[in-house]
C-alpha positions, 0 to 999 in steps of 0.5 A: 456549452463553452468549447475550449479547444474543441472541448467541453469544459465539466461542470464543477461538482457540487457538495451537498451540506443538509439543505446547502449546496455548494461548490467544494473545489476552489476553496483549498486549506493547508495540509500536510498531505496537501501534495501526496502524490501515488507512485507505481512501482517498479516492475520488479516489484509487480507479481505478472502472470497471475490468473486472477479471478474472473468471478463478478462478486463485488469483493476486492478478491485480494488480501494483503500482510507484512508478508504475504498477497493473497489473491482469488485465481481462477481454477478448474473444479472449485475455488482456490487463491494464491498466496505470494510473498512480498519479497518474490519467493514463489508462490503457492496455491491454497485449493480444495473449495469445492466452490468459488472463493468470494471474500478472503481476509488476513487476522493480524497474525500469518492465518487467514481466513477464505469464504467460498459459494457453498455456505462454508468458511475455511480458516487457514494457518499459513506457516512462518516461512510460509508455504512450500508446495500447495495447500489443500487442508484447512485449520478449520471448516466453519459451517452455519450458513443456510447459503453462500458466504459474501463477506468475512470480518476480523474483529479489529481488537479481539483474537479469534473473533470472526464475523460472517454475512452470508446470502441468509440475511444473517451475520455470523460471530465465531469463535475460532478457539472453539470453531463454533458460532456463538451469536448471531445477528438477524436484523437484515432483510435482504444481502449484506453488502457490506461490514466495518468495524469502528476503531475499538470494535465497540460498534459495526455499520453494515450496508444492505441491499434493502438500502438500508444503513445500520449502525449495531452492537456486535456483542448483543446484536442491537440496532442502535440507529437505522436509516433507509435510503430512498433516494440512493443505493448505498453499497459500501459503508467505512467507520472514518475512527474515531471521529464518531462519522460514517462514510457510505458510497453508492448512486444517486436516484440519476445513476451517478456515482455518490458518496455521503458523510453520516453521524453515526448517532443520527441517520436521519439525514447525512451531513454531505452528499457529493456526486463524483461521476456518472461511471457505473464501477462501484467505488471501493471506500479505504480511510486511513485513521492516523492521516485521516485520509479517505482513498475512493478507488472506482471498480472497472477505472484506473482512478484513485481519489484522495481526500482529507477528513476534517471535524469542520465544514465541509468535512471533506477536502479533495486533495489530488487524484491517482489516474491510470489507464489500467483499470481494476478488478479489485484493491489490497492495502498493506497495513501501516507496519508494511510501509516503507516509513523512509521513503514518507510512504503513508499508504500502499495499494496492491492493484489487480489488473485482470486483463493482464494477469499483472498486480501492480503496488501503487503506494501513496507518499508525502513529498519530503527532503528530510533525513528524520523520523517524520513524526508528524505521519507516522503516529503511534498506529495499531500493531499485530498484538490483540487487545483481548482473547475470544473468550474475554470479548465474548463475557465483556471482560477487560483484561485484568480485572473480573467485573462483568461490564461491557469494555472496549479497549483500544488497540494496542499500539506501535511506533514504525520508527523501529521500522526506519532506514534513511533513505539512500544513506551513503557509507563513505569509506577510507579511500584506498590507494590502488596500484597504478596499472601499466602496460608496456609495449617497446617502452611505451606506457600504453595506458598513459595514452588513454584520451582524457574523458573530462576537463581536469584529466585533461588538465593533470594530463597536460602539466603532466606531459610539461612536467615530463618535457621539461625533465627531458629537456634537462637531462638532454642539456646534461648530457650535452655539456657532458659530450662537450666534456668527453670531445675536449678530453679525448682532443687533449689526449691526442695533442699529447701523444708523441705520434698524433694517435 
């Protein structure tokens, strides 16, 4: 190939549209989030020393909130994560898993939720002001698997509603009103690699190792659409909102690293296909529905990609790329209420670096000078509050009225202005007027000999020591005129006395 500098120039990936295939990079459009760039953040704000799990289950092993950091550890005797506050208070452990821990979640409130080997889910109650020694009693323990648990869900709308795969092929809904199942989904023919939820609940993609890509009703446990991947595994799936797409990252049938846009009414065929590399780390998809931003972070590499989403051709536009030496085991993303709105900041990772016990927060930022509210990244985004209880979901009933039809409210709502702080606002005060300090040593002032540090204290000093010259000068002048005086009278005082004395 074409050597520059003795080095190979790559070929240009190339997206896949149906049939058409072209060439994504050289073209560019305007976006606000055209120039996001990630920042790394200060040491103090790393948590170092953590044991992080050495398990090869393909989970993110890490859970963020508004006020903790939950990470699976490594522990002698069963299973167990830490829990961490974001403002650097000790942590605590939660133990007593008789198994590993695969998969732990936060629900919006301060519980979270942990799934272990031996087909148990334990649902924990982490306190307000958090834990004071190490936890080992559960809320709830969840048994109905006949094998391990891989992955657990919260229902993004509903209070209390959980949902589980296990290795049983079978996906469980819980009531943890009742701390009971109460559906269950048996669709699946293989492991459950995968959940996501659309933006209302209303619909949940799964992926499966049989390389199958399911669209289902939660509620009823319905397939609405199906589409077997012969030509690529498919590991993960993501919901992108509301805008009724699927994104699905996985490898292609040469082993590269592949993602692909769907239509979730119509999995014939996806809509893009791109190869991204030929690293073998499964890429972990993270979308952001108010900015409409795809994040692709490869497991075992340090690289976060970006992209932004469009309605249009080609649907997905490269923005930049996060690179770092440190590779990750897994990735924690702190929800929109977390975010730090005055610094422009729009998204905020939590990465777990196992080699050396170190979590690292990667937040992503829109460059801006601005002192306002930027509206414009910040819409109103789904807040802490449930739209509906366990039971209402369950029955089909919306909140407020007795019709038995099948609703799905939104999420409620919230703005981050609240949230806002100009960044580096300065406080300007009265000057108060300070005692001039003196040191006098045989009455010299030691402390106006201070050399001068800048060119205008060099320039005060200068007119200073004129100033004091010339009044030197002035009261030496006087004093003179009055010796002259004092010689002349003494003279005509002598002249007068009759014995020259």
């Amino acid at each position: 190939g074409l050597l520059l500098n003795s080095r190979a120039i790559p070929p240009t990936p190339l997206l896949r549209t149906g049939t058409e295939t072209m060439s994504w990079r050289p073209t560019y459009r305007s976006s606000k989030f055209r120039n996001v760039y990630g920042k790394v953040g200060n040491r103090e704000h790393c948590f170092d020393g953590v044991p992080i799990t050495k398990n090869v289950h393909d989970s993110h092993f890490c859970t963020v909130n508004s006020k903790y950091l939950a990470v699976v550890t490594e522990s002698a005797g069963g299973g167990s994560f830490i829990v961490i506050p974001v403002k650097q208070v000790r942590p605590h452990f939660v133990c007593g898993h008789q198994g590993n821990v695969l998969d732990i979640k936060w629900n919006p409130s301060l519980t979270t939720s942990s799934c272990r080997q031996f087909q148990t889910i334990r649902h924990l109650n982490i306190p307000e002001g958090g834990l004071r020694r190490n936890m080992t009693a559960a809320l709830l323990e969840l048994y109905g698997h006949s094998r391990r648990v891989g992955l657990i869900e919260w229902h993004p709308t509903s209070s209390g509603i959980l949902f589980s795969a296990g290795y049983d092929y079978k996906v469980l809904i819980w009531n943890l009103e009742l701390g009971e199942p109460v559906k269950m989904i048996d669709c699946h023919t293989d492991v459950i690699l995968s959940m996501s939820f659309n933006t209302d609940g209303s619909l949940m993609a799964t992926s499966c190792k049989d390389r199958s890509l399911r669209v289902i009703e939660p509620r009823s446990g319905r397939v609405l659409q199906q589409a077997s991947c012969k030509n690529h595994r498919v590991n993960r799936v993501v919901f992108l909102g509301n805008m009724k797409r699927l994104l699905t990252t996985g490898f292609s049938r040469w082993n590269t690293r592949q993602i692909a846009l769907w239509d979730q009414e119509d999995l014939s065929m996806p809509m893009v296909e791109e190869d991204i590399d030929g690293l073998s780390g499964m890429l972990f998809p993270f979308y952001d529905a108010d900015t409409h931003m795809l994040y692709l972070a490869g497991k075992g590499d340090g690289n976060i990609r970006y992209f932004e989403v469009t309605t249009e051709k080609p649907y997905l536009q490269h923005l930049m790329e996060f690179r770092s030496p440190a590779p990750q085991k897994g990735l924690g993303v702190m929800p929109k209420h977390g975010l730090d709105v005055g610094a422009c900041e729009v998204f905020r990772f939590y990465k777990l670096i196992p080699l050396k016990g170190l979590i690292e927060p990667i937040s992503m930022i829109v460059p801006r000078r601005s002192d306002t509210y930027q509206e414009d990244i910040y819409p109103m985004t789904a807040g802490t509050e449930p739209a509906l209880s366990a039971a209402e979901w369950l029955s089909g009933i919306n909140r407020g009225t007795t019709s038995y039809v099948c609703v799905y409210p939104d999420p409620v709502l919230m703005s981050l202005k609240e949230g806002y702080s100009r960044p580096n606002q300065l406080v300007f005060k009265a000057p108060v007027k300070k005692e001039k300090k003196s040191m006098v040593v045989n009455g010299i002032d030691l402390l106006e000999n201070v050399p001068p540090r800048t060119e205008n204290e060099m320039l005060r000093m200068f007119f200073r020591q004129q100033e004091e010259l010339r009044r030197l000068k002035e009261e030496l002048a006087s004093k003179d005129v009055r010796i002259r005086q004092l010689e002349l009278e003494l003279n005509n005082l002598k002249n007068l006395s009759p014995n020259g004395v």
